[in-house]
N, C-alpha and C positions, 0 to 999 in steps of 0.2 A: 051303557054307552055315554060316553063325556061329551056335555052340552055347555062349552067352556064361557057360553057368554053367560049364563047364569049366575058365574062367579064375578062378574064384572065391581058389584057391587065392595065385595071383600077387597080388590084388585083396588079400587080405586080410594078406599079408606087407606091402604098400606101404601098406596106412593104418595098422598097427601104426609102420613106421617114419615116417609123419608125426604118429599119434598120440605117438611119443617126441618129437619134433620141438618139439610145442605144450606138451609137460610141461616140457622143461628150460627156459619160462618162470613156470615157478612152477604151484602147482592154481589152478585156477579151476572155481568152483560152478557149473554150468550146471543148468537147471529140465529133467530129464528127461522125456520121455514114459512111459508105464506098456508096456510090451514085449507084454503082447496087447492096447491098443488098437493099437498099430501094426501087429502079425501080424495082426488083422483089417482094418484099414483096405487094409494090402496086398495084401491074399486079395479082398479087395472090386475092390482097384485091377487085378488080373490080370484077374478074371471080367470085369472091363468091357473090359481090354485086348485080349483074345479077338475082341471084337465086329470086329473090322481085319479087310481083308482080309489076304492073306499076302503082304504086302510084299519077306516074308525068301526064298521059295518059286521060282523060275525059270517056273513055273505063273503066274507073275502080270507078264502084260508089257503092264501098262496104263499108268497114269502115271508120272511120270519120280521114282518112288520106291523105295527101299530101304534097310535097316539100314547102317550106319555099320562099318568096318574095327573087330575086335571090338577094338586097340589104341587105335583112336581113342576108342573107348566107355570102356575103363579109364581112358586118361587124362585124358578130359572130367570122369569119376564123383572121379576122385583129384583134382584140382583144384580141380573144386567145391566139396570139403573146407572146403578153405580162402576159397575166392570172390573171388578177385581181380577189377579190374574195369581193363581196359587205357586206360582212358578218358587216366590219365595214370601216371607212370613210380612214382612212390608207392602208384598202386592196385595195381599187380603189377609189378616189378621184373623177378623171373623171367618172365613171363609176356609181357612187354612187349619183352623182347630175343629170346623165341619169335617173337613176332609178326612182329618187324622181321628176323629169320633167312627166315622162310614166305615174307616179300615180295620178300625179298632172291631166295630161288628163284624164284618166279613170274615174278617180272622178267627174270630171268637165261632162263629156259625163253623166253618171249617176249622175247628179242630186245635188249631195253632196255639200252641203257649206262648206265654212271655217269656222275654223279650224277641219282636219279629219284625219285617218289613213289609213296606207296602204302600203304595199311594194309587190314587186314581190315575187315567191315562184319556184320553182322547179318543181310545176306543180297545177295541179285542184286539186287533192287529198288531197294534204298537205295542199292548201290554207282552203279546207273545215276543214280541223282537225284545224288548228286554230279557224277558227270561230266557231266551236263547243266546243272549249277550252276556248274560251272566254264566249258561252252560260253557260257552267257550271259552272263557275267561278261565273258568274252573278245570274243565279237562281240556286244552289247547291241544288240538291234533289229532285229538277223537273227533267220532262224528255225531252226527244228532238223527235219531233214528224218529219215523212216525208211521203209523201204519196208513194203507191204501184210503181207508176214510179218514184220515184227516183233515183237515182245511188246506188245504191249494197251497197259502200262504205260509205256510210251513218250508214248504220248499223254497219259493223265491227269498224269503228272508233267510235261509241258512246261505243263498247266493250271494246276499246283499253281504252278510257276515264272514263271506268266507268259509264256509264252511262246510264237508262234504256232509250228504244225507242219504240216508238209507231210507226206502220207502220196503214197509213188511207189509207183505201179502196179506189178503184177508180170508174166510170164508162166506158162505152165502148168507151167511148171520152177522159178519162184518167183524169177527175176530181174529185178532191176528194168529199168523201160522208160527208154532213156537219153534218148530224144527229151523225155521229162517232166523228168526230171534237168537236161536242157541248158537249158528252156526259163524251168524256174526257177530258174537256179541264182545271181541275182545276188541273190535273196533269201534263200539259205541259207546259214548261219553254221557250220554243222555237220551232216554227215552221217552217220547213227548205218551203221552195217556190222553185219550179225548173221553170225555166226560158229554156224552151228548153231542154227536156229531150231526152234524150243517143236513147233512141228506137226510137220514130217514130217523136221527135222534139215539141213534148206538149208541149205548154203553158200552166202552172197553171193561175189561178185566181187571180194575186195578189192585184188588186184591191177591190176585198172583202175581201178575206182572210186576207189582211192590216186592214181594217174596222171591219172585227169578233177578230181576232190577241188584237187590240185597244181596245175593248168593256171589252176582257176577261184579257187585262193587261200581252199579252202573247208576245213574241221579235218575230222578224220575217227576218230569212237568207234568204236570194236570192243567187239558187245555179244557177248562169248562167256561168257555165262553158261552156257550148257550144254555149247559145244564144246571151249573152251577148252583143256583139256585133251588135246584130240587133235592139239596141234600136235607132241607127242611122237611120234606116229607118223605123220608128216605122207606120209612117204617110201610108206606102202603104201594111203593116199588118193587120188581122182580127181582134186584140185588142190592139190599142192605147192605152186605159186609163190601161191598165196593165205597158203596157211600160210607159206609163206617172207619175204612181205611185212607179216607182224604188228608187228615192230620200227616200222613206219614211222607206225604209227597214233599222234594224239595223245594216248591214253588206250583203257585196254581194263578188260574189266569179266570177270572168271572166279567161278563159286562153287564153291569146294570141298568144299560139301554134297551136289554131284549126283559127277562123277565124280573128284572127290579122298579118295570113302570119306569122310565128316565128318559130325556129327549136325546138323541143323539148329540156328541158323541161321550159317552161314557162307561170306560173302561173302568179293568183296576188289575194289578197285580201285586200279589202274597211272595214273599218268600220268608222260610222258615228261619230259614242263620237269619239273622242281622246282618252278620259277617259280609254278606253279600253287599254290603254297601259302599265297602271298599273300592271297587270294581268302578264307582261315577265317582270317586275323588276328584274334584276339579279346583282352580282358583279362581275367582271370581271379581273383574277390574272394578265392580261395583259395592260401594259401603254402603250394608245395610242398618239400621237403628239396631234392630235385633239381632245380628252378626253371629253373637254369641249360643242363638237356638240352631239346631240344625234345620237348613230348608228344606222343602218338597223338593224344590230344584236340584238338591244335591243329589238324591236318592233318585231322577230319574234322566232318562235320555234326555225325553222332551222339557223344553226349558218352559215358556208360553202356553199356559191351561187356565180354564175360562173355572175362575171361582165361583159361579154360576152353577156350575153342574154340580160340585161340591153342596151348594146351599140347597140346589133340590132334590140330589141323594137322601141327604142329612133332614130336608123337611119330611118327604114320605115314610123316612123310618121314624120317628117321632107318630107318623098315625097306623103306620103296618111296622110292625119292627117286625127281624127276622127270628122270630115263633110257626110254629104251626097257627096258631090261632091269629098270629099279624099275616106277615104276605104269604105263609104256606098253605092260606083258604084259599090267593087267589090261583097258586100253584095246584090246591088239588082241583080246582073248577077246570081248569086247562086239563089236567089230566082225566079227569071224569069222564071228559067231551073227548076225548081221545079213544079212549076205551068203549063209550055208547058210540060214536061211529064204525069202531073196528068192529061192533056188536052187528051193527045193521049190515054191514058190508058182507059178513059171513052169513046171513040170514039172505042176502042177495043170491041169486039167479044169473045176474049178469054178472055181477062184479066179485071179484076174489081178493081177498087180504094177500099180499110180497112178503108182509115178518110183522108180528106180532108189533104195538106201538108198547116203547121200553120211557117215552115220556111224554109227550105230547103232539108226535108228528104219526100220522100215518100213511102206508103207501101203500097202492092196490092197484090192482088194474079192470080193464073192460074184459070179459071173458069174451073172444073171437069167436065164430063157427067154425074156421081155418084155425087150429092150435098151430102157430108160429109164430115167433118171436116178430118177425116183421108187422104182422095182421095185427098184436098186441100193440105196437109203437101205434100202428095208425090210427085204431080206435080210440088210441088212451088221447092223441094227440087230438081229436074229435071232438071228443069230451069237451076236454079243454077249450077249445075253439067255442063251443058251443056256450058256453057259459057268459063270454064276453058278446056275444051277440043278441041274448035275451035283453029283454024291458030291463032298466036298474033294478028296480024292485024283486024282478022274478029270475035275475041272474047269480051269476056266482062267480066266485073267484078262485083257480086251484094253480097249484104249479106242476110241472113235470121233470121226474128225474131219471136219469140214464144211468144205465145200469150196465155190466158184463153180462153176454146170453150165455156164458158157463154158467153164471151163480142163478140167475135166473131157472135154465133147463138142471140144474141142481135139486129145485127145488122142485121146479114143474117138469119132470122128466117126460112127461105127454107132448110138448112142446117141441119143434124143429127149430133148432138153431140155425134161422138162412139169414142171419146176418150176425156181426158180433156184440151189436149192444143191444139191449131196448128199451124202450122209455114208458114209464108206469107214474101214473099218477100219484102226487104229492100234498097232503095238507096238514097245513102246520095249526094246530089249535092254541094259540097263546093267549087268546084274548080271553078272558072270565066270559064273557056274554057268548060265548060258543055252545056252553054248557046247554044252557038253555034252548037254542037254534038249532041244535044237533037234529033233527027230526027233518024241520023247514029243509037244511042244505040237503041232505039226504033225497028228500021230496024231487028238491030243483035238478040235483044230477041225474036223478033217475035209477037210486039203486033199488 
């Protein structure tokens, strides 16, 4: 668990030496703030920061959130100092050959040869609207297909882009249905692959889907915005050859704000052509020194990106590079804890595993006396309630996901479908220190 004031020390040698840094250009006057309106303004800003839940806690395995590697928090804070802005190579110099180092890994981790593209983004979101800006560009008039677990935003950005979208059914495993796939596939220009889906952490298929994709002459995005990262321990996963065939995809989408340790927001997007760069050709009213390099800004939508998140990418891969042995210990700790809770959960009386955890999320429910879909929403919803009402100490934090009562009574065919959806308990194990706590939270819920 990061105890950030500890580092205070190291923190304050490093802005002494960038404060030396800004003096040997001469004094400059700056309009000070008064030091107690700030000590209060700050004492104001904690008291409200308090109101969170405990993000930073193992106790808290609700949404896909948590604190930032306490390295990447220094060098975000030492950066910002300064505020470079990578948009182009005069806004941050330093920070701008950070960036293109980060990508240069990412790429290399996935698969990609030279020469390829790619720069950081602002987050998952934006990086996906890009790669679907460069789909449409590419087949104009096709459509951009994603299946039923996707991300949400999938759809509204094929709106935003103009673009029709095809949502493909799933099964009760959350794969898509190939019969829907085949039957439209000469209207599909791009097929999005999720790599670690937002609910319950799906793996799609991409190793067929790459092979049906090929046959039908159709692109294929890899949205691994959440999984992304666990292609580094691909080896002690249920499907290698998916992770093995990530090089193949036309473009992939990873955030390194969920498991790369990074503060919000920070994205990034890969594409294989370079070629794809074409597509942001723009002119720009502004003369740069460096003119003559190509920008970040050129290569992306978003113009304004905080050179900041670049320097604290760029520092935590310098102490965890992307190895099994760098950030793939802290990826199999996450996984570990995954796996020892879906251990205890089967070992439960009350509570029953929804699908096997494919990375680090898993979902189960409360078993009912009343087998119905309904009895199951209310218990699960119970649960959950209850955990936010305990002592801090002896509480917990889970979220909840809703499901279709087909795939549900699919699987639990003892179960009455008296309602159409229901909602089953959710916990995202991201943090490294879950590993460890996995017994405790267990204890707290009551399995």
């Amino acid at each position: 668990m990061n105890n950030f004031s500890r580092y205070l020390p190291q923190l304050e040698k490093a802005l002494r030496s960038l404060d030396a840094w800004r003096s040997s250009y001469g004094e400059v006057v700056h309009r000070e703030p008064d030091s107690a309106e700030v000590e209060k303004i700050l004492t104001d800003l904690v008291s409200r920061l308090e109101g969170n839940y405990p993000f930073h806690h193992p106790q808290y395995a609700g949404q896909m959130l948590k604190p930032p590697h306490a390295l990447a928090w220094l060098a975000y804070l030492l950066t910002a100092t300064i505020n470079p802005n990578n948009h182009a190579l005069d806004g941050g110099p330093p920070t701008s050959e950070m960036e293109r180092e980060c990508v240069d890994r990412l790429a290399e981790m996935c698969g990609y040869p030279k020469p390829r593209l790619g720069h950081l983004t602002s987050a998952g979101t934006i990086a996906n609207l890009e790669a679907l800006f460069v789909a449409r560009e590419i087949h104009p008039g096709k459509a951009i297909a994603a299946t039923a677990g996707a991300h949400y935003t999938h759809r509204r950005m094929c709106h935003v882009l103009g673009v029709s979208f095809i949502e493909i059914p799933v099964d009760a495993d959350g794969k898509p249905d190939m019969g829907t796939l085949n039957s439209m596939a000469s209207d599909i220009g791009t097929l999005v692959v999720t790599m670690g889906t937002t609910g319950l952490g799906t793996v799609e298929p991409l190793a067929q889907l790459q092979l049906w994709a090929t046959d039908h002459g159709i692109r294929i995005h890899v949205d691994a915005a959440y999984g992304g990262f666990f292609t580094l321990i691909s080896e002690h996963l249920d499907s290698p050859a998916d992770w093995d065939a990530l090089h193949l995809a036309d473009s992939i989408v990873i955030d390194p704000h969920k498991h790369g340790l990074q503060p919000y927001g920070c994205g990034s997007v890969l594409f294989k052509d370079p070629a794809a760069g074409r597509f942001y050709k723009h002119d720009s009213p502004y003369t740069y020194f460096t003119s003559g390099d190509l920008h970040l800004g050129e290569i992306s939508l978003e113009c304004s990106r905080a050179g900041a998140s670049a320097a604290a990418f760029w520092a935590t891969l310098q102490l965890l590079p992307l190895t099994m042995d760098g950030l793939g210990k802290v990826l199999m700790s996450t996984r570990n804890a995954a796996m020892d809770f879906a251990g205890l959960v089967r070992k439960s009386t009350r509570f029953e595993i929804y699908a096997e955890p494919e990375l680090d999320i898993v979902g189960y429910f409360r078993i009912p006396e009343a087998k119905s879909v309904s009895e199951v929403s209310r218990l699960n919803k119970e649960v959950f309630d209850q955990g936010m009402k305990k002592p801090s100490h002896l509480g917990y934090h889970l979220s909840l996901f809703k499901l279709s009562s087909d795939h549900f009574t699919e699987k639990f065919p003892d179960y009455r479908a008296d309602s159409e959806t229901v909602t089953i308990l959710r916990s995202v194990f991201m943090k490294e220190e879950h590993e460890e706590f996995i017994d405790e939270l267990a204890e707290r819920i009551g399995l």
